[in-house]
C-alpha positions in Angstrom: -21.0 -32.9 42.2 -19.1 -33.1 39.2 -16.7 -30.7 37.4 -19.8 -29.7 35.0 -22.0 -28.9 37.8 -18.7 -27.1 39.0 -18.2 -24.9 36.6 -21.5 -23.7 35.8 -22.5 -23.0 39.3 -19.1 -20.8 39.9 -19.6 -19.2 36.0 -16.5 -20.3 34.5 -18.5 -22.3 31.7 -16.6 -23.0 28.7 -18.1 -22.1 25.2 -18.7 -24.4 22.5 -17.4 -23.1 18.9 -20.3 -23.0 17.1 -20.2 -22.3 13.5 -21.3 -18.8 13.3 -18.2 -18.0 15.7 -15.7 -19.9 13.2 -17.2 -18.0 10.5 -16.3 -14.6 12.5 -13.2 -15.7 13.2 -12.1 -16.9 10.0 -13.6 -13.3 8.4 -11.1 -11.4 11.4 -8.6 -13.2 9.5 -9.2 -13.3 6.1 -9.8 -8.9 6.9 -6.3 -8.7 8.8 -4.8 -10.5 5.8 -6.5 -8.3 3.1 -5.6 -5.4 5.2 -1.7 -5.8 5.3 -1.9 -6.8 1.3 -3.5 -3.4 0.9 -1.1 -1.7 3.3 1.9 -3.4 1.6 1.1 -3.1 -1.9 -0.5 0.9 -1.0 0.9 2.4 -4.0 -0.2 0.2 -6.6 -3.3 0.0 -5.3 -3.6 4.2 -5.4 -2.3 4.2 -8.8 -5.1 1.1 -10.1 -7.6 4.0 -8.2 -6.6 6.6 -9.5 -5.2 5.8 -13.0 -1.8 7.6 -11.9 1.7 5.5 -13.1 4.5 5.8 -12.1 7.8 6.1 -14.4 10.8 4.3 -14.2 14.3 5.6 -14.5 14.5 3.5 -18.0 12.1 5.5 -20.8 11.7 2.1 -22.5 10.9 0.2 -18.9 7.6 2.1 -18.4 5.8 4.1 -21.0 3.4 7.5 -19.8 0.1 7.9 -21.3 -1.2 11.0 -20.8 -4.8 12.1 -21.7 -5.4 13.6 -24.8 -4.7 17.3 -25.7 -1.5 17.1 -23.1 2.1 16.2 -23.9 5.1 15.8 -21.8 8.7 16.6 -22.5 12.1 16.5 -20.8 12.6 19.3 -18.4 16.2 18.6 -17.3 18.1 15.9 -18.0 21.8 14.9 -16.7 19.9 13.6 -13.5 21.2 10.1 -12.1 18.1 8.9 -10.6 16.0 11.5 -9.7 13.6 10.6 -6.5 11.5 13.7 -5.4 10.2 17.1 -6.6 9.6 19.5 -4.7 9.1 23.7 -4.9 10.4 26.5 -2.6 8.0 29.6 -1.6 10.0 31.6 -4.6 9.5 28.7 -7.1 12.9 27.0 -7.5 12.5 23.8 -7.9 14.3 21.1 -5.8 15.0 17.7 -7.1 16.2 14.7 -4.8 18.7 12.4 -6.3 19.4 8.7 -5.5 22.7 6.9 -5.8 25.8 8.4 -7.3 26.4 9.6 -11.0 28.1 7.4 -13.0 31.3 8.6 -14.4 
């Protein structure tokens, strides 16, 4: 008996790639790839979704468009870099800074 004969009788046959299974395989890929892109770039892909931007700490770095019949103006200013908003139960308003002020 030979080491074909072998193997198939005890079922430890080996499978051939055939093409459909490279096709899978390179799709598994191609998804896993596409999936840490997405997971990586997560924010840019919400804001393309859902037409939200984001500003920058420099007014003339990114510009806000807002839909028509709304306008925005400066609430505070005197911030350094302000990171996160968030309200209290009693409505104050809590802002996050990063970095120091300058002096």
């Amino acid at each position: 008996m030979d080491n074909t004969e072998e193997r198939s009788q005890s079922g430890h046959k080996r499978r051939a790639l055939t093409p459909w299974r490279i096709a899978l395989i390179v799709i598994l890929i191609l998804l896993l790839v596409a999936g840490g892109v997405l997971a990586s770039k997560w924010r840019t892909v919400s804001s393309l979704l859902t037409g939200s931007r984001y500003v920058s700490v420099n007014a003339a770095t990114e510009s806000l468009t807002l839909p028509p019949g709304f306008h925005a103006e400066p609430f505070y200013t005197g911030l350094s870099i302000p990171r996160m908003l968030t309200f209290s139960p009693d409505g104050t308003l809590f802002v996050a800074e990063r970095g120091q002020r300058a002096s």
